[in-house]
N, C-alpha and C positions, 0 to 999 in steps of 0.2 A: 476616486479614493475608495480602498476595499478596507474592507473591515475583515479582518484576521481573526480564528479562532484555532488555538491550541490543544491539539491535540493530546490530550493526558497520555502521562505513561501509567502503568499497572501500580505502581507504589505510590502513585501520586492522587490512586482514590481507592480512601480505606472500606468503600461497600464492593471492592471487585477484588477478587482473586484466581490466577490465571491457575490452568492446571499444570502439575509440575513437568518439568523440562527435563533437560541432559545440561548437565556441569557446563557446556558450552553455550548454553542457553536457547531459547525458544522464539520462532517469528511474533512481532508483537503483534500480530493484525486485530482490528476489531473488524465489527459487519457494520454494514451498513442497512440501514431497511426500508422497505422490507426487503430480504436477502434470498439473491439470485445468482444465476451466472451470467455472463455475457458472453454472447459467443464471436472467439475471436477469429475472422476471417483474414482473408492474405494482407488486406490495406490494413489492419489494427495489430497484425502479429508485427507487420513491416515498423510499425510507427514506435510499438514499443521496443524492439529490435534496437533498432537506430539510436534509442536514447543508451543507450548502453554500447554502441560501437566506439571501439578503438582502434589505435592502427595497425593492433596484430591481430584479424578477422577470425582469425584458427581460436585466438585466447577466448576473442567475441560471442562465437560460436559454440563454443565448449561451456559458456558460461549459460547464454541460453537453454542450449539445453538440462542446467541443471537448476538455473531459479523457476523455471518454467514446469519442473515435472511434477510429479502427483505425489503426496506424502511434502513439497517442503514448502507451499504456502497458498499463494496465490491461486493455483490451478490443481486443489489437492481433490481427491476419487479418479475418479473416469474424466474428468474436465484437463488430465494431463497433457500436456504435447509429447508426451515420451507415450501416448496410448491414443493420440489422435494426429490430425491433419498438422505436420507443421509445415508452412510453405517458408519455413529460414532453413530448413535442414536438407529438405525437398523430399519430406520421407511421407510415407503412409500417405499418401495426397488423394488415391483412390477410395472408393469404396469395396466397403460397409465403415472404413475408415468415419466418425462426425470431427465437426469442426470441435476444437476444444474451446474452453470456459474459462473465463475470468471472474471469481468471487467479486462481490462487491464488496471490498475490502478496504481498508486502511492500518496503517501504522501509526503508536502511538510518535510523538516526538514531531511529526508536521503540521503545517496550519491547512484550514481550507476555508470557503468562504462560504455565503447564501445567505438564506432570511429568516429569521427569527419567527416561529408560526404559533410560539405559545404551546398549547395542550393540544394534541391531539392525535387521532386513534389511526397508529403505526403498528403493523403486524413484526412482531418479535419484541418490539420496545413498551414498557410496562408501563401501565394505564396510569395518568396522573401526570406525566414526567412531561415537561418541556422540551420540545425540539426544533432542529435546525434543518431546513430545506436548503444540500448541501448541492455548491454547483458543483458539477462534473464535465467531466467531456461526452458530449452526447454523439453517442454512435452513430444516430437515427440522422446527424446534418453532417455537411463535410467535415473530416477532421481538419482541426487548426494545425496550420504550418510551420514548423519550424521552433515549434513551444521548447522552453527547456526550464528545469528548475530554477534555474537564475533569472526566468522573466516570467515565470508562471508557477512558485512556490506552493499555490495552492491548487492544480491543476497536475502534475510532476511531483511526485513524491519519493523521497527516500525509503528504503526497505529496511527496515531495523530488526536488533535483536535483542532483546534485554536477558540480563545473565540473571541466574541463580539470586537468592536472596541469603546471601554467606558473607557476614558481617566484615573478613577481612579485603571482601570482592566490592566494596561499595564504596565510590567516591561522591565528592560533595553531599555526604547523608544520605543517597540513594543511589538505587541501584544503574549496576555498568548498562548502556547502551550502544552498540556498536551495529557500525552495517554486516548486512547479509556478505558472506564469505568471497563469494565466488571470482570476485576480481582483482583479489586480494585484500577486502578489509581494510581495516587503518593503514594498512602498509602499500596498500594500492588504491582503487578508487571505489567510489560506491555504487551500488545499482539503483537504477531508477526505475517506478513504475507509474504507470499514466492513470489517472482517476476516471475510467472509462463506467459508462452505465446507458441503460438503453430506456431510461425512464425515470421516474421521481426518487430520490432517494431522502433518507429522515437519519438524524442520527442526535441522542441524547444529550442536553445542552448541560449538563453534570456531569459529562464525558470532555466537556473541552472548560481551556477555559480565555474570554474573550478581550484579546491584545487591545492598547491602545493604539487607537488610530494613527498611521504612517510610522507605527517602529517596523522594524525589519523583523523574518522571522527569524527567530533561534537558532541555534543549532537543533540539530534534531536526535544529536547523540548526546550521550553525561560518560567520561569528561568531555566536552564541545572539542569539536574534529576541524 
């Protein structure tokens, strides 16, 4: 039995405010910490690849390449695969080419799990504050087989986008929540990304907030997709 913790969205806590967006809206990610990259090599590009394959490989592919690049979320500076080793594309594979980086990130609107540790001293997360020693997929043992969001919600994440704060753009009281574009959105399917980190991660317990035992989680979008 896992104990679920929800993940806020940006309107959902009145001490945070994201910086502004484009009318299309902005990735909700928050960090994790303390906050690093992980570097993602051929078996970890493969594993998040896959969560996202369909049966047009060309669509697949084209979509990789673009939730993957630098400037739109997860993998933004020099941590791009449009500026590093991608082994899905088969490009840049040599050197001076490095492996590219995965933010320790998350999106608001998902659950994740771990232990409740009380107070204590998290580089990035401010003194005083309560936090959560959040599980992840740990790079450093074999990846898990065959995970998907439907049997590992908190492992498997949805990639969100929360819109503008434009009073006739808001449903149920708060603001739109929709997936990242690239598969088409509501009109098509979602992208998925894996909670990968290569060491302890802390993330603030005022930042989620914690489901009763054995409900299912959420949706992860407003209006629920």
């Amino acid at each position: 039995m896992r104990q679920l913790y929800y993940v806020k969205n940006d309107d959902q806590m009145p001490f945070y405010s994201r910086p502004a967006g484009t009318l299309q809206g902005f990735p909700q990610v928050q960090r994790l910490h303390p906050f690093k990259g992980t570097k993602l090599t051929e078996d970890l590009q493969w594993f998040w690849f896959r969560l996202n394959l369909t049966a047009d490989v060309k669509e697949s592919l084209q979509a990789w390449r673009s939730y993957t690049a630098e400037g739109v979320a997860f993998n933004n500076g020099s941590w791009g695969l449009n500026l590093c080793k991608d082994y899905i594309s088969g490009e840049r594979l040599k050197a001076p080419f490095p492996l590219p980086q995965m933010g320790r990130l998350i999106c608001g609107g998902n659950v994740i799990c771990g232990v409740e540790v009380g107070k204590r001293k998290v580089p990035g997360i401010p003194k005083g504050l309560d936090v959560l020693k959040v599980e992840t997929i740990d790079v450093r043992r074999p990846l898990p087989k065959w995970i998907t969001y439907e049997t590992h919600p908190w492992l498997i994440h949805h990639a969100t986008i929360i819109r503008p704060d434009i009073g006739a753009d808001k449903v149920n009281g708060r603001r739109r929540v929709n997936p990242f574009p690239q598969l088409g959105g509501r009109e098509g399917r979602p992208i998925y990304y894996p909670l990968f980190s290569d060491g302890d991660v802390f993330y603030p317990m005022r930042m989620l907030e914690k489901l009763p035992l054995n409900s299912p989680p959420p949706s992860p979008y407003n209006p629920p997709w």
